[in-house]
N, C-alpha and C positions, 0 to 999 in steps of 0.2 A: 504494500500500500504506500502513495506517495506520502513526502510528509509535505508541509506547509512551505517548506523552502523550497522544496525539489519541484513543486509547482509553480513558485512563484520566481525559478532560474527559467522555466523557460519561457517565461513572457516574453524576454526581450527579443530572443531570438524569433517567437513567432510577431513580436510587433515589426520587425526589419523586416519578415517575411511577406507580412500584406502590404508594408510599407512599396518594396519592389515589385511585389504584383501590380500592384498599381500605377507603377513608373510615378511617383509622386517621392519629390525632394524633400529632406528635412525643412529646408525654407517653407515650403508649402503648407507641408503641413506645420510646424509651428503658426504660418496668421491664420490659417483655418480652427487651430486647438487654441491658441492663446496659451501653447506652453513654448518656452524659450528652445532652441535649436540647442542648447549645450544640455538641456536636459531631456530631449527627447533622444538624441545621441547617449547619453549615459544610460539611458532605460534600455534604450538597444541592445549596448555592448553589456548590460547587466550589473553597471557600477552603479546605480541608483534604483531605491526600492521601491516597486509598483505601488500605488497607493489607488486609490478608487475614485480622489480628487483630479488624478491624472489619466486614469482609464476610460472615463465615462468621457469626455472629449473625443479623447482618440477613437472609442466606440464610434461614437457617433459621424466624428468624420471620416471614418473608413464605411459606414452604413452596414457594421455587424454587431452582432449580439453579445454583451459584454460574457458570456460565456464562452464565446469561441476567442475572443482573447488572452482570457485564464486558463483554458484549455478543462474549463470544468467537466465533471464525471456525468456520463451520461445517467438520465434517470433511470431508478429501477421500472422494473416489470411491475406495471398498474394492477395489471388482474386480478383478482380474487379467484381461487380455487376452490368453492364450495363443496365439504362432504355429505352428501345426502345422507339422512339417517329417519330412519324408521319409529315412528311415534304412535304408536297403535297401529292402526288400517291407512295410514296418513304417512305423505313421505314426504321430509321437509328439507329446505337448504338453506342454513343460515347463509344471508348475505352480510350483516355485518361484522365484524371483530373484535371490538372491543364491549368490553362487557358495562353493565348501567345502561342508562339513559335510554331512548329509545332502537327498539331491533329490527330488523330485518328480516323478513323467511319469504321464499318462496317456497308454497306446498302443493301435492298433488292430492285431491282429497278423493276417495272415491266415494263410489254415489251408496249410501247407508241407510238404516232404517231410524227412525227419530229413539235415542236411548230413554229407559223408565225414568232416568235422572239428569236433566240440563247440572252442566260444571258452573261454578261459580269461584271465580279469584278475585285477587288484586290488579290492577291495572287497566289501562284502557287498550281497545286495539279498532284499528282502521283495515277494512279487506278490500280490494281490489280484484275483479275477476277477469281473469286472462281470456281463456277459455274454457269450453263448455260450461254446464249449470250451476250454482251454487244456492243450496235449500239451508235458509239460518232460521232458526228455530230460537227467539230472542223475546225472553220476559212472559211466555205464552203466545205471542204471536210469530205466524210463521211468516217466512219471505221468499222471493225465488229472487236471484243476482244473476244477471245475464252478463255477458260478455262488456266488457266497461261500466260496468255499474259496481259501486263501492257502496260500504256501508261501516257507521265507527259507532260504538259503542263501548258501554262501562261497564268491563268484563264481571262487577259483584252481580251483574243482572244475570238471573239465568241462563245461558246461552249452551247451543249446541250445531254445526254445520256440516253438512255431506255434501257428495255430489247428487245432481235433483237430473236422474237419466241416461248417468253415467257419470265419469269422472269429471273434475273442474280445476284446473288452475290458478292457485290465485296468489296474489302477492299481499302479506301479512305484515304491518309495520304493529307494533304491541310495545309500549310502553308503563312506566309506572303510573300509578294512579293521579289524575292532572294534565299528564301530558297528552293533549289530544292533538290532531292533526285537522281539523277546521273543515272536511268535507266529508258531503253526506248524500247520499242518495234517497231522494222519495220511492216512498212504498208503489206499486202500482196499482192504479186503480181497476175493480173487477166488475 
């Protein structure tokens, strides 16, 4: 792993580098940067240490990204790698990582029969339906969730969900108690 110096040696060299790519003279660029020619020469040859008061100029008159002048570390790998795991008849995948505050899941629900016992917890949660049907069974009344239809609710209410004709899709943001997420879908009318 580089240290702090060993990145900060090869600035100078790669600042000459764009500097001649560009056939552009120390004079030039110093009135373009407003930094002196004996000090843009020292930053070159490496006898003078990069500073950000001096980069952010030169960034700019070369029209690069002050990353590609530090020669910074590319980013890591964004992705999340979810393990699906098995929650009764229910397959879920957390999507977020860090644990508290609000979660993440995407779950495959299949389609089920209404249990003798709606669950009741802590917390609030918001559903979102990807695909196929989603039957919530909330507080004694029942729902059907189509395909972009959401619904949030304060999980102490009796609740219970399956898939309504097969399985359903849906994406599960759950929270502690408080934290709600501000949209709602209307019941439909019969």
């Amino acid at each position: 792993m580089e240290t702090t110096e060993d990145v900060l040696a090869q600035v100078g060299p790669r600042l000459r580098q764009l500097r001649q790519e560009r056939e552009t003279t120390l004079t030039a660029l110093a009135e373009a940067t407003g930094i002196s020619v004996s000090t843009l020469s020292r930053l070159e040859s490496g006898k003078r240490r990069p500073s950000l008061e001096l980069l952010l100029p030169l960034a700019q008159a070369h029209g690069v990204p002050l990353d590609e002048l530090v020669g910074a570390p590319a980013v890591g790998d964004p992705r999340i790698r979810p393990r699906a795991r098995k929650m009764g008849d229910m397959t879920v995948l957390p999507l977020t990582r860090r644990p508290g505050g609000v979660q993440a899941f995407k779950m495959i629900v299949p389609e089920g029969r209404r249990p003798t016992e709606p669950q009741t917890h802590e917390g609030y949660e918001w559903l979102y339906v990807l695909n196929g049907r989603l039957r919530l069974y909330l507080a004694g009344r029942e729902l059907i969730l189509e395909p972009g239809e959401a619904a949030e609710f304060d999980t102490r209410l009796p609740h219970w969900f399956g898939g309504a004709g097969g399985s359903a899709e849906v994406l599960s943001l759950f929270g502690p108690q408080g934290e709600r997420m501000h949209l709602r879908a209307r019941p439909r009318q019969k």
